[in-house]
C-alpha positions in Angstrom: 41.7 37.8 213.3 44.6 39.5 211.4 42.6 42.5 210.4 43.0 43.4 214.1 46.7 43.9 214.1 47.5 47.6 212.9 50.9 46.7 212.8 52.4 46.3 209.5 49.4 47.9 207.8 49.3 51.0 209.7 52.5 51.9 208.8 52.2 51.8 205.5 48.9 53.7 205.3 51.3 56.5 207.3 53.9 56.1 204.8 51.3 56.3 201.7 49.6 59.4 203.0 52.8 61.1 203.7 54.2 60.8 200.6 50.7 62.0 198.4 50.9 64.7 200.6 54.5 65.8 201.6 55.9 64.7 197.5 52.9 64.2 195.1 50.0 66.9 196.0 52.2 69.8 195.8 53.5 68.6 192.2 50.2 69.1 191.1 48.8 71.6 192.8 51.5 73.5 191.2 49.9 72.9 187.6 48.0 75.9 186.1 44.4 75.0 184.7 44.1 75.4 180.7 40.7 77.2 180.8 40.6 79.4 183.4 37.3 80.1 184.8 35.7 82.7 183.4 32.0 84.9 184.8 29.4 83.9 182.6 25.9 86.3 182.1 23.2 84.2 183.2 20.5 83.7 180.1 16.7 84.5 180.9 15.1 81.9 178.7 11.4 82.5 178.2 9.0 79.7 178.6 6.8 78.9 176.1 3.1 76.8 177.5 2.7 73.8 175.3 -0.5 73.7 173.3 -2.2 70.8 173.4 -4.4 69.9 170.2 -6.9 68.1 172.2 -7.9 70.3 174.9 
């Protein structure tokens, strides 16, 4: 079965993760967020019981 043999594929899954992580993450991890997040006041909604007409 040739899904057994790490060879060539491991490799390349080494190279891949290396390079997302080592080249591409910090490029944009280095990008500042347009809306910055901001603390919101919670809202205390009211409920309201429904009326039904035939009870």
């Amino acid at each position: 079965m040739p899904q057994l043999n790490p060879n060539p594929w491991f490799s390349i899954m080494i190279m891949t993760w290396l390079t997302f992580s080592l080249i591409i993450q910090p490029k944009t991890l280095s990008f500042t967020p347009t809306n910055t997040p901001t603390n919101k006041t919670p809202s205390i909604t009211k409920n309201h019981p429904w009326v039904w007409p035939w009870s």
